[in-house]
C-alpha positions as CSV (number, residue, x, y, z in Angstrom):
1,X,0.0,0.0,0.0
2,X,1.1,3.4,-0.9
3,X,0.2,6.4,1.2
4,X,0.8,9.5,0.0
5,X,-0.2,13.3,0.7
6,X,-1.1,15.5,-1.6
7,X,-2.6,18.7,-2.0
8,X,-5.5,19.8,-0.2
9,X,-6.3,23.3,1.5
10,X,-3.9,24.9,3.4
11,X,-6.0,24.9,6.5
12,X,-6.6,21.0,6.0
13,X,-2.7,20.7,5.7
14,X,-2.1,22.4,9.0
15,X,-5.1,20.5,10.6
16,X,-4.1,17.4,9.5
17,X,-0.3,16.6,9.9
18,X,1.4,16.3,6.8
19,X,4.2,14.1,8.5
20,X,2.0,11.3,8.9
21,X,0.9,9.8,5.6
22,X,-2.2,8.9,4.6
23,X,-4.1,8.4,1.1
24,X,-5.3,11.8,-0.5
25,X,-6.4,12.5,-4.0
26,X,-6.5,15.8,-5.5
27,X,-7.4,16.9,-2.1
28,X,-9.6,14.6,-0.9
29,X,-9.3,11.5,1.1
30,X,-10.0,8.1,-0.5
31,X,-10.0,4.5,1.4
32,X,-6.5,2.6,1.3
33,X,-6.2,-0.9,-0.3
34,X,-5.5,-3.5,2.1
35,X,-2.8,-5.9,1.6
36,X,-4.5,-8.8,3.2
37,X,-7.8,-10.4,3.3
38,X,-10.0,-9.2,5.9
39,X,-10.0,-12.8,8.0
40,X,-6.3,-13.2,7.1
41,X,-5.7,-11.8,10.7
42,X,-7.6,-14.4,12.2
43,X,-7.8,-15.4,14.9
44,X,-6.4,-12.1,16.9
45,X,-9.5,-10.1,14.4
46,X,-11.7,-11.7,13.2
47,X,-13.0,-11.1,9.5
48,X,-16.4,-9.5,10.8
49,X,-14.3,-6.7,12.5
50,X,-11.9,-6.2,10.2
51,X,-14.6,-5.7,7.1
52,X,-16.8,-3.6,9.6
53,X,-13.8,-1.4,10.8
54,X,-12.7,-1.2,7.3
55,X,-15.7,-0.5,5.0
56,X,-18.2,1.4,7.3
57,X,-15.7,3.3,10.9
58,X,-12.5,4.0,8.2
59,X,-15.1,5.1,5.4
60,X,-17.4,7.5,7.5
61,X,-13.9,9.4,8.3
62,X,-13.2,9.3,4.6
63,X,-16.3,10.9,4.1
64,X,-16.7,13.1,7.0
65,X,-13.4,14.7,6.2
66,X,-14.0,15.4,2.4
67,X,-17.4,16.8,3.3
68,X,-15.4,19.2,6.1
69,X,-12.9,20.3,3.1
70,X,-15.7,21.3,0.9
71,X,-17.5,23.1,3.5
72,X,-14.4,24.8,4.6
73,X,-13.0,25.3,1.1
74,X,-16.5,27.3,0.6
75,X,-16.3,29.4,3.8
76,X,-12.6,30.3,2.9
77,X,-14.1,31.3,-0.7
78,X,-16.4,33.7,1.1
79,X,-13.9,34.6,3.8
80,X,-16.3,33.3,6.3
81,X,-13.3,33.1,9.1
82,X,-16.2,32.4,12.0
83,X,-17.3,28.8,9.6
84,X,-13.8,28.0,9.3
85,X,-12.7,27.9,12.4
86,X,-15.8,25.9,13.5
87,X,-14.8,23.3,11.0
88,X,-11.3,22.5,12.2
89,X,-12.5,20.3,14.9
90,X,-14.3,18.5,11.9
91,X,-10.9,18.4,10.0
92,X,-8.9,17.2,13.0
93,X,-11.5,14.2,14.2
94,X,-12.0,13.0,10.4
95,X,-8.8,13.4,9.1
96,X,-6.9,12.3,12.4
97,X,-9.4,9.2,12.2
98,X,-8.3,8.5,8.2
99,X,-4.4,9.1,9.1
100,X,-4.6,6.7,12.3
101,X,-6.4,3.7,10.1
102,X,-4.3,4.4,7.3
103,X,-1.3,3.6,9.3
104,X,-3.4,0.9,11.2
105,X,-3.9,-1.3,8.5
106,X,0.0,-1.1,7.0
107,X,0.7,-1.9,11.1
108,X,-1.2,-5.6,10.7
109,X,-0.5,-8.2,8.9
110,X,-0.8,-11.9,9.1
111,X,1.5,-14.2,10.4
112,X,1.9,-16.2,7.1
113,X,3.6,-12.1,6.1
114,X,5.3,-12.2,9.0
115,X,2.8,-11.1,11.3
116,X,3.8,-10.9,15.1
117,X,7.6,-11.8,14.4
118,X,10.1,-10.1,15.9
119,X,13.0,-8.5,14.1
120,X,16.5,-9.5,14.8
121,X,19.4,-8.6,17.4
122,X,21.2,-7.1,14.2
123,X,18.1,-4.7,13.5
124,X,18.3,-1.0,14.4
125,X,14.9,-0.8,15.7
126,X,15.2,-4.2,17.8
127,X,18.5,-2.2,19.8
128,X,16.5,1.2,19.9
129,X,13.7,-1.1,21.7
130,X,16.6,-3.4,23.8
131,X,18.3,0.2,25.1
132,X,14.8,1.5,25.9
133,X,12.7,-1.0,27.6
134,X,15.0,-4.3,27.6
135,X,13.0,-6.2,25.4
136,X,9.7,-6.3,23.0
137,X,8.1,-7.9,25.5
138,X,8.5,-5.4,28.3
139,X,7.9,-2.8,25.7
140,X,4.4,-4.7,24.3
141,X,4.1,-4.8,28.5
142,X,3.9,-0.6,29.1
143,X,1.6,-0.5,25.9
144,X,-0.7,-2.2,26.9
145,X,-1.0,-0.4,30.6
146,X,-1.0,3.0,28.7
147,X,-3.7,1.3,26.3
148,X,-5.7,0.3,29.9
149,X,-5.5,3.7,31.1
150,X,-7.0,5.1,28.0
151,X,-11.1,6.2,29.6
152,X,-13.1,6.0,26.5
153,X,-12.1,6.4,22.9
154,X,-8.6,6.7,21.8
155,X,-4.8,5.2,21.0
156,X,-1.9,4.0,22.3
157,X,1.5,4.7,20.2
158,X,5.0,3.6,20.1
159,X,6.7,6.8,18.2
160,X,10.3,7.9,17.2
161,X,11.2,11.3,19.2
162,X,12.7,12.8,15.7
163,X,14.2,15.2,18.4
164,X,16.1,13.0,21.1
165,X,15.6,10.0,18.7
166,X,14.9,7.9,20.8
167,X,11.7,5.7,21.6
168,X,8.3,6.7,23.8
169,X,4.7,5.6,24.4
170,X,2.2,8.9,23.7
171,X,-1.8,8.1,24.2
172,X,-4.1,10.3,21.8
173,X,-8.0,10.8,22.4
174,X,-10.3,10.0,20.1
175,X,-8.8,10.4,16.9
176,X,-6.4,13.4,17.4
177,X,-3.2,12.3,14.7
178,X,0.4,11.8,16.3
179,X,2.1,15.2,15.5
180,X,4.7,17.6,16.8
181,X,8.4,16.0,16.6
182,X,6.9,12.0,17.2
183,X,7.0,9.8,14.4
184,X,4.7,6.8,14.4
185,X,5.7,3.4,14.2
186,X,2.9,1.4,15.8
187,X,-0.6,2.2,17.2
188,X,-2.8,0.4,18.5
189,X,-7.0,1.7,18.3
190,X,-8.5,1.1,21.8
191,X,-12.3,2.3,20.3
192,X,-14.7,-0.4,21.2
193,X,-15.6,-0.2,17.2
194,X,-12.1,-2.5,17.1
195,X,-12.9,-5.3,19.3
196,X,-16.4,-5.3,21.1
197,X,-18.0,-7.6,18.3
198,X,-15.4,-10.4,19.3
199,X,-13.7,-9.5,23.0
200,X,-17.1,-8.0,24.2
201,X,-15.8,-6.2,27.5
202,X,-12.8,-7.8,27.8
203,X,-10.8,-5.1,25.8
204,X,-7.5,-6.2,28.0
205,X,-7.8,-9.7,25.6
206,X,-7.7,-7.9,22.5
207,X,-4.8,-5.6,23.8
208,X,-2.8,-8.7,24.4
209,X,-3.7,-10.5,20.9
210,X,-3.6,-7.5,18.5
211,X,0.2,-7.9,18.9
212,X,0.5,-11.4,17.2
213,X,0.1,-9.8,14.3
214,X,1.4,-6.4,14.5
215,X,4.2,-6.2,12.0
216,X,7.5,-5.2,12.5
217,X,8.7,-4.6,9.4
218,X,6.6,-1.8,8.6
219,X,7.4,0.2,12.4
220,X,11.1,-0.2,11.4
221,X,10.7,1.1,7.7
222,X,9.2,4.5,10.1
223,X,11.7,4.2,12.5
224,X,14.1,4.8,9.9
225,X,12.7,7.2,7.4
């Protein structure tokens, strides 16, 4: 899958992080192709999820961002500043929510892709993890109790601190992008729309089996970019 960003409004590029990529055409968001089947990540997600998740939660922030960039492409035209600056928060939740699924989907992948596998000692972002937290496990370990502490709706990330360089853990609400110096390399969605059908209440189940397929690969092509 191939994310690039191209060019919307200028207020929609300042809204929504051009540091993260995500699909855009000629301005407007579009749904990403998936490189897997949407039961090839069973049994951690099951195919029900996935397709709902996919086709109908990612595709109503598709839509709800493209209807915000008209409407706010309009306003601009009439130098309505009042109706533009009501519509950011419209920008941010929809186009936050496209961005974090877009990188969501390239973060899975099923174990017969490598899926859950580890990278190897030799692997720049297996040391960054080792000199950090001492292991993926221990790492996977403080995810998952920032994920537990998230009330509501929201994510759990492991970024790159393009700054210090260096690895952290950063929760977002609701579907506010990872911006600022932090680069994404994995996140995790803790909104009940990603696991209730199959872990009912029981969202610490889904915590722990998201990660066996959760592919490495992908963080490490961030982590060095």
């Amino acid at each position: 899958m191939s994310f690039a960003l191209l060019r919307s409004s200028v207020t929609a590029r300042r809204a929504v992080s051009t540091a993260v990529p995500a699909v855009f055409a000629r301005g407007k968001a579009t749904l990403p192709d998936l490189k897997y089947d949407f039961g090839a990540l069973e049994p951690a997600i099951s195919g029900q999820i996935m397709e709902l998740h996919y086709t109908k939660h990612h595709q109503t922030y598709v839509n709800g961002y493209n209807a915000a960039l008209e409407k706010i492409t309009v306003a601009a035209e009439k130098s309505d500043i009042k109706s533009q600056i009501e519509l950011q928060s419209q920008i941010n939740f929809h186009g936050g929510g496209h961005i974090n699924h877009s990188l969501f989907w390239e973060n899975l992948a099923p174990k017969s892709q490598g899926g859950g596998e580890y990278l190897g000692n030799s692997s720049p972002l297996t040391k960054a993890i080792v000199e950090k937290y001492g292991s993926y496990e221990k790492l996977i370990g403080d995810v998952n109790t920032a994920l537990a502490a998230i009330q509501g709706s929201g994510w759990s990330w492991i970024v790159k601190n393009s700054t210090t360089g260096e690895l952290e853990i950063i929760n977002k609400p609701n579907q506010d992008p990872v911006t600022g110096p932090y680069i994404p390399l994995v996140g995790i969605d803790a909104w009940e729309h990603a696991y209730y059908l199959q872990y009912q209440n029981v969202k610490a189940d889904y915590f722990k089996a998201v990660w066996s397929v959760v592919n490495w690969q992908t963080a490490e092509k961030r982590f060095l970019a």
